[in-house]
C-alpha positions as a Markdown table, in Angstrom:
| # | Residue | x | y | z |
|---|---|---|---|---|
| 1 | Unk | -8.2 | -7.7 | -24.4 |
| 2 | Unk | -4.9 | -8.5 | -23.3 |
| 3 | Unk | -2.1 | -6.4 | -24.8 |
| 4 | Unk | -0.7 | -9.6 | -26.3 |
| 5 | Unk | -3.7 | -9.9 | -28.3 |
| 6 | Unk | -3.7 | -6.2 | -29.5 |
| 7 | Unk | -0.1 | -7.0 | -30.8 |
| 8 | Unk | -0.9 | -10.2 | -32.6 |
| 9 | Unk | -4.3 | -8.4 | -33.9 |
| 10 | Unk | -2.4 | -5.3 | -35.2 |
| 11 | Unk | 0.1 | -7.6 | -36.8 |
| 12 | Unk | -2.0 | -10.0 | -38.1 |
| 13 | Unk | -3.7 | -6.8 | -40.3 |
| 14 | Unk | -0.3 | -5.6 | -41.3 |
| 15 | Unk | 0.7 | -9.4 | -42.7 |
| 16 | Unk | -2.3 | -10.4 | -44.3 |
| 17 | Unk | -3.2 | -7.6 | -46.7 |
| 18 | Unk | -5.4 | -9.2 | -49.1 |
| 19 | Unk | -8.8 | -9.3 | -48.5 |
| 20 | Unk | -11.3 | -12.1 | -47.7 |
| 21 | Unk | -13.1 | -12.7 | -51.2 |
| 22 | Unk | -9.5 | -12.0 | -52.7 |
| 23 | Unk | -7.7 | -14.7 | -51.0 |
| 24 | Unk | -10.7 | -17.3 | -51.1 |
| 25 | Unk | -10.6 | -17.0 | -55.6 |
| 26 | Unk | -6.8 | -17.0 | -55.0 |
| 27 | Unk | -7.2 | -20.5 | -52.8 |
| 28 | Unk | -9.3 | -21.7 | -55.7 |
| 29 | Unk | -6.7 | -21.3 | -58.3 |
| 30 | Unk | -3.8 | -23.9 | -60.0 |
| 31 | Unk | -1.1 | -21.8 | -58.6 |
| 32 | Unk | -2.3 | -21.8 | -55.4 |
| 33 | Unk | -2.8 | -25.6 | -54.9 |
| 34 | Unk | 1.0 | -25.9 | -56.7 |
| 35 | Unk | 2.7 | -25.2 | -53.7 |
| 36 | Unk | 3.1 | -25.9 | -50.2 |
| 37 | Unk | 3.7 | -29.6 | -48.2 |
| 38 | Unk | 0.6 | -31.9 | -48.7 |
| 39 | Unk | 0.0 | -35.3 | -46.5 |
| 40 | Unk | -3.4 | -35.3 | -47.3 |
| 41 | Unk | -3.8 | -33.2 | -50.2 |
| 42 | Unk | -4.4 | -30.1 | -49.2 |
| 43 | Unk | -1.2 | -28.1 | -48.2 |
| 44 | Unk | -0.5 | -26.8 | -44.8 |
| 45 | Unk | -0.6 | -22.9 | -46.4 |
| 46 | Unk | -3.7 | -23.5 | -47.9 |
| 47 | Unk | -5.0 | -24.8 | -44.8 |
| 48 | Unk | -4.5 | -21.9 | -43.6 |
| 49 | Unk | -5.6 | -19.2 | -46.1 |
| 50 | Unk | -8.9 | -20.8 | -45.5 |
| 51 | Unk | -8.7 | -20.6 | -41.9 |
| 52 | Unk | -7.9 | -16.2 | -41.9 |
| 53 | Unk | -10.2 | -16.3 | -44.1 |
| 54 | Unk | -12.4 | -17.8 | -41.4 |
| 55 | Unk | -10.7 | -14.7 | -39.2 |
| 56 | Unk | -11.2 | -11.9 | -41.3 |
| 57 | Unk | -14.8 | -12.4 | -41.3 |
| 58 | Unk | -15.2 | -12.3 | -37.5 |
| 59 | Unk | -15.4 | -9.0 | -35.9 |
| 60 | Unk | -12.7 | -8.1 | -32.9 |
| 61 | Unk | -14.6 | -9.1 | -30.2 |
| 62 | Unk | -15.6 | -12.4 | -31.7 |
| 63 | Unk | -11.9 | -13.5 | -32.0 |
| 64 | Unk | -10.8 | -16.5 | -29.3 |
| 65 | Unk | -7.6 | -18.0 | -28.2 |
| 66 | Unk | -7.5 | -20.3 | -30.9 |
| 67 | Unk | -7.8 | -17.5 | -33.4 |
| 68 | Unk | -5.0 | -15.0 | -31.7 |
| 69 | Unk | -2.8 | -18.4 | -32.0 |
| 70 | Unk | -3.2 | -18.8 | -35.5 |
| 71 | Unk | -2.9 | -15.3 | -36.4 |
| 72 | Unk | 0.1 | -15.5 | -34.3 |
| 73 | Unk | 1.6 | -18.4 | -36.4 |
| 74 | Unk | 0.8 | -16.2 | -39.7 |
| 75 | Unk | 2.6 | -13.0 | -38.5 |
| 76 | Unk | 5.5 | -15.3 | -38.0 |
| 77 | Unk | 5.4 | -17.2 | -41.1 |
| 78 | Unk | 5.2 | -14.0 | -43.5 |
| 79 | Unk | 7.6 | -12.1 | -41.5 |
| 80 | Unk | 10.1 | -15.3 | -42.1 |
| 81 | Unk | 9.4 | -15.6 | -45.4 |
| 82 | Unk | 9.4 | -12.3 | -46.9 |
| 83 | Unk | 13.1 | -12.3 | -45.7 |
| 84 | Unk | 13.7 | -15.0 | -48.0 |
| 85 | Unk | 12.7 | -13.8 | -51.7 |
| 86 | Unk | 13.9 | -15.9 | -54.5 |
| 87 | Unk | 16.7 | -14.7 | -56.5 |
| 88 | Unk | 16.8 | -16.3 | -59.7 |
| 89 | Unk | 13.1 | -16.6 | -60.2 |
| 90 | Unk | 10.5 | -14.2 | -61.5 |
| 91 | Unk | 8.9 | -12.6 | -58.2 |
| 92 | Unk | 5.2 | -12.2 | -59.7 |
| 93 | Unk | 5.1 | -16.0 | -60.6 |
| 94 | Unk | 7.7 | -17.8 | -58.0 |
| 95 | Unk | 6.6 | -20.4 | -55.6 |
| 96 | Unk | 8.1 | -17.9 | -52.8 |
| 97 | Unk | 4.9 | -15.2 | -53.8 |
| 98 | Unk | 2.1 | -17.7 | -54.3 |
| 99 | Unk | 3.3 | -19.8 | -50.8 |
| 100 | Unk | 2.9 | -16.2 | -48.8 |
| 101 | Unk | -0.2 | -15.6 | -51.2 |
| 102 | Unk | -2.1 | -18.8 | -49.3 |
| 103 | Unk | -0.7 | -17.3 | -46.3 |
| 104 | Unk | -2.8 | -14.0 | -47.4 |
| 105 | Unk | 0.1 | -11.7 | -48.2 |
| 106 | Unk | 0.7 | -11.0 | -51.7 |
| 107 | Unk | 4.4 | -9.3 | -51.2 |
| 108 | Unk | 3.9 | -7.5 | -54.6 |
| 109 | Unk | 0.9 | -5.3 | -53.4 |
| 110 | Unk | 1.9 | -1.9 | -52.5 |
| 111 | Unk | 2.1 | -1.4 | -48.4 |
């Protein structure tokens, strides 16, 4: 493994710190299809939740280029968002927590 990949890998379990069954009920919920950009009806985040979901159940070795690519795109979306919490809004129910929630990052869960 390339020491690219053990970056993104170690990363990727530091961002997404919900687990599998936990963020595949959370993709099934109202709040979770509420947010997010939708072309064809399913938003890009939620796309993706299902997708590291997908990840998460693979074991190390399993992992291809594709998946180090995505997991990639996830370190840098929650690291980009979680610099941008909402200020006026309630944290537990804002847009900002459920979009990094179908991202698999709920920012309110203790590191």
């Amino acid at each position: 493994m390339s020491d690219d990949h053990e970056k993104i890998y170690q990363d990727f379990r530091d961002s997404v710190n919900m687990a599998p069954k936990e963020l595949e009920e959370w993709l099934e919920s109202d709040e979770s299809k509420s947010v997010g950009d939708s072309d064809d009806g399913e938003s890009t985040g939620h796309k993706s939740g299902r997708r590291i979901v997908e990840i998460k159940r693979k074991r190390k070795a399993e992992l291809d280029d594709n998946d180090y690519n995505h997991m990639k795109k996830v370190n840098q979306y929650v690291a980009r968002h979680l610099k941008q919490p909402p200020q006026k809004e309630d944290k537990k129910t804002s847009r900002w927590r459920y979009s990094l929630m179908n991202w698999g990052h709920d920012p309110l869960k203790s590191s």
